[in-house]
C-alpha positions in Angstrom: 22.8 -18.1 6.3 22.0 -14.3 6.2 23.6 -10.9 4.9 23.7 -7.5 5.3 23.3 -5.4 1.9 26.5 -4.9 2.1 27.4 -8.1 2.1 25.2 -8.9 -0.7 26.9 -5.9 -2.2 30.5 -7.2 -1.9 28.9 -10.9 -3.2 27.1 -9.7 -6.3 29.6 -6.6 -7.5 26.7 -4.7 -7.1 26.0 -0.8 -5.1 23.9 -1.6 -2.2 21.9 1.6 -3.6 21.2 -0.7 -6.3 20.2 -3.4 -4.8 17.5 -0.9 -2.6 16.3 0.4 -5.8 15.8 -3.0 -7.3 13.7 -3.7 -4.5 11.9 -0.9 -4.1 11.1 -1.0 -8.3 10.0 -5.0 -7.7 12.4 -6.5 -10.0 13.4 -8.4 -6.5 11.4 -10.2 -4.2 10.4 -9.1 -0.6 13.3 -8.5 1.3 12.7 -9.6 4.7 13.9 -6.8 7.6 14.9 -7.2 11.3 12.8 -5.8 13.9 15.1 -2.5 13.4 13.9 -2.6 9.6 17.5 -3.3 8.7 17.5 -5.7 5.4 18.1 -9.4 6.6 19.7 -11.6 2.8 18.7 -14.6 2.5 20.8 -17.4 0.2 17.8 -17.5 -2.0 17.8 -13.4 -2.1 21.3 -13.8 -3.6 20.3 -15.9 -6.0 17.6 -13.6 -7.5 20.1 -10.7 -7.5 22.6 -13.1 -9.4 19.6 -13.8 -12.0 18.8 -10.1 -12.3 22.0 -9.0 -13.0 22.7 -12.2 -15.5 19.0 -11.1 -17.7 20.1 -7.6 -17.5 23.4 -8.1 -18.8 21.8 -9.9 -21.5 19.3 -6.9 -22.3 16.0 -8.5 -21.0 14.0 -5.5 -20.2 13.1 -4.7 -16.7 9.3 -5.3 -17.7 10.1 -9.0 -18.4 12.0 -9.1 -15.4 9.2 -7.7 -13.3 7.0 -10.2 -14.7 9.3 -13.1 -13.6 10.0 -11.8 -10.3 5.5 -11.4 -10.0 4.7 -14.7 -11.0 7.6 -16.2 -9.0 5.9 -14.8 -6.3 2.5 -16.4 -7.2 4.1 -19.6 -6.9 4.3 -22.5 -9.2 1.5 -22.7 -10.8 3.6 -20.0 -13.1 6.2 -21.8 -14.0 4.5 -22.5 -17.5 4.2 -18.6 -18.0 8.3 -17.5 -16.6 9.7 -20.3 -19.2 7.6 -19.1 -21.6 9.5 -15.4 -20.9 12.8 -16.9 -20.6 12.5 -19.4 -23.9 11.6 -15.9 -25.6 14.5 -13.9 -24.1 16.8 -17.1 -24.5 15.6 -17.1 -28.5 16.9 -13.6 -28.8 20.0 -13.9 -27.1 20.6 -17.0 -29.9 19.7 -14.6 -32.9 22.2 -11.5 -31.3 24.7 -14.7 -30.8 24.3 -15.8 -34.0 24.3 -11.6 -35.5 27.5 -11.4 -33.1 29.4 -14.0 -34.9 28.6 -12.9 -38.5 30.6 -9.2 -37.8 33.3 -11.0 -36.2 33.7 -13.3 -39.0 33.7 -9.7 -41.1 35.7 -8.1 -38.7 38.2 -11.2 -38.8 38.5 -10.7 -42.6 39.5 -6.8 -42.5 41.8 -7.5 -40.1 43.5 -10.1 -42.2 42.9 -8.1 -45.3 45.0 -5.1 -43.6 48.2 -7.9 -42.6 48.2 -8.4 -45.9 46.2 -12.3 -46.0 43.3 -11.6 -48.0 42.2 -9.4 -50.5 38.4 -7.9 -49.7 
Protein backbone atom coordinates (compact mmCIF):
# COMPACT_ATOMS: atom_id res chain seq x y z
CA UNK A 1 0.00 0.00 0.00
CA UNK A 2 1.22 3.61 -0.85
CA UNK A 3 0.49 7.37 0.14
CA UNK A 4 0.65 10.72 -0.86
CA UNK A 5 2.35 13.15 1.81
CA UNK A 6 -0.69 14.17 2.53
CA UNK A 7 -1.89 11.14 3.46
CA UNK A 8 0.98 10.40 5.55
CA UNK A 9 0.19 13.81 6.84
CA UNK A 10 -3.41 13.11 7.90
CA UNK A 11 -1.90 9.48 9.39
CA UNK A 12 0.92 10.72 11.45
CA UNK A 13 -0.67 14.39 12.77
CA UNK A 14 2.15 15.64 11.16
CA UNK A 15 2.58 19.07 8.35
CA UNK A 16 3.48 17.54 5.21
CA UNK A 17 6.16 20.59 5.27
CA UNK A 18 7.42 18.53 8.00
CA UNK A 19 7.64 15.54 6.78
CA UNK A 20 9.67 17.25 3.48
CA UNK A 21 12.04 18.82 5.90
CA UNK A 22 12.58 15.63 7.77
CA UNK A 23 13.59 14.15 4.61
CA UNK A 24 15.46 16.51 3.27
CA UNK A 25 17.54 16.90 6.92
CA UNK A 26 18.00 12.71 6.80
CA UNK A 27 16.31 11.99 9.89
CA UNK A 28 14.00 9.77 7.36
CA UNK A 29 14.92 7.37 4.87
CA UNK A 30 14.89 7.78 1.00
CA UNK A 31 11.54 8.55 0.03
CA UNK A 32 10.94 6.93 -3.12
CA UNK A 33 9.20 9.38 -6.00
CA UNK A 34 7.02 8.71 -9.10
CA UNK A 35 8.22 9.36 -12.45
CA UNK A 36 6.61 13.02 -11.89
CA UNK A 37 9.03 13.28 -8.67
CA UNK A 38 5.82 13.25 -6.65
CA UNK A 39 6.65 11.39 -3.10
CA UNK A 40 5.25 7.78 -3.31
CA UNK A 41 4.76 6.33 1.08
CA UNK A 42 5.41 3.30 1.65
CA UNK A 43 3.89 1.23 4.98
CA UNK A 44 7.41 1.03 6.10
CA UNK A 45 7.89 5.01 5.51
CA UNK A 46 5.02 5.47 7.98
CA UNK A 47 6.58 3.53 10.36
CA UNK A 48 9.82 5.52 10.52
CA UNK A 49 7.79 8.80 10.68
CA UNK A 50 5.81 7.17 13.71
CA UNK A 51 9.44 6.35 15.34
CA UNK A 52 10.67 9.89 14.70
CA UNK A 53 7.96 11.53 16.09
CA UNK A 54 7.83 8.94 19.22
CA UNK A 55 12.11 9.70 19.97
CA UNK A 56 11.40 13.23 19.47
CA UNK A 57 8.62 13.51 21.72
CA UNK A 58 10.80 11.86 24.20
CA UNK A 59 13.72 14.54 23.56
CA UNK A 60 16.30 12.17 21.63
CA UNK A 61 18.20 14.64 19.76
CA UNK A 62 18.04 14.82 16.09
CA UNK A 63 21.85 13.76 15.98
CA UNK A 64 20.88 10.36 17.58
CA UNK A 65 18.16 10.18 15.31
CA UNK A 66 20.30 10.80 12.27
CA UNK A 67 22.49 8.21 13.41
CA UNK A 68 19.61 5.52 13.61
CA UNK A 69 18.11 6.45 10.49
CA UNK A 70 22.23 6.05 8.76
CA UNK A 71 23.01 2.88 10.11
CA UNK A 72 19.38 1.55 9.37
CA UNK A 73 20.29 2.29 6.06
CA UNK A 74 23.58 0.34 6.17
CA UNK A 75 21.65 -2.57 7.00
CA UNK A 76 21.88 -5.05 9.74
CA UNK A 77 25.02 -5.47 10.45
CA UNK A 78 24.11 -2.23 12.72
CA UNK A 79 21.69 -3.38 14.66
CA UNK A 80 24.35 -3.84 17.58
CA UNK A 81 25.22 0.00 17.19
CA UNK A 82 21.08 1.56 16.94
CA UNK A 83 20.30 -0.60 20.31
CA UNK A 84 23.17 0.53 21.68
CA UNK A 85 21.54 4.35 20.96
CA UNK A 86 18.18 3.41 21.87
CA UNK A 87 19.29 1.44 25.42
CA UNK A 88 21.04 4.95 26.08
CA UNK A 89 18.11 7.13 25.11
CA UNK A 90 15.69 4.46 26.83
CA UNK A 91 18.08 4.83 30.16
CA UNK A 92 17.35 8.48 30.21
CA UNK A 93 13.93 8.44 29.61
CA UNK A 94 13.93 5.95 32.96
CA UNK A 95 16.00 8.59 35.01
CA UNK A 96 13.46 11.70 33.70
CA UNK A 97 10.54 9.00 34.58
CA UNK A 98 11.89 8.30 37.73
CA UNK A 99 12.82 12.63 38.34
CA UNK A 100 9.06 12.96 37.01
CA UNK A 101 7.60 10.97 39.71
CA UNK A 102 9.62 12.46 42.66
CA UNK A 103 7.93 16.28 41.87
CA UNK A 104 4.69 14.71 41.55
CA UNK A 105 4.92 13.03 44.71
CA UNK A 106 6.06 16.83 45.98
CA UNK A 107 3.52 18.37 44.08
CA UNK A 108 0.92 15.77 45.45
CA UNK A 109 1.87 16.84 49.10
CA UNK A 110 1.34 20.76 48.55
CA UNK A 111 -1.69 20.15 47.07
CA UNK A 112 -2.89 18.14 50.04
CA UNK A 113 -1.06 20.45 52.41
CA UNK A 114 -3.32 23.51 50.90
CA UNK A 115 -6.91 21.14 51.44
CA UNK A 116 -5.86 21.16 54.63
CA UNK A 117 -4.46 17.04 54.87
CA UNK A 118 -0.95 17.49 55.70
CA UNK A 119 1.11 19.85 57.27
CA UNK A 120 4.59 20.55 55.11
Amino acid sequence: MSFTIKEASQITGLAAHTIRYYEKEGILPPIERDENGIRIFSEENIFWLDLVICLKKTNMTVNDIKRIIELSIQGDSTIDERKSILLGHKNKIASQIEELEESMKKIEKKIDFYDGKESC
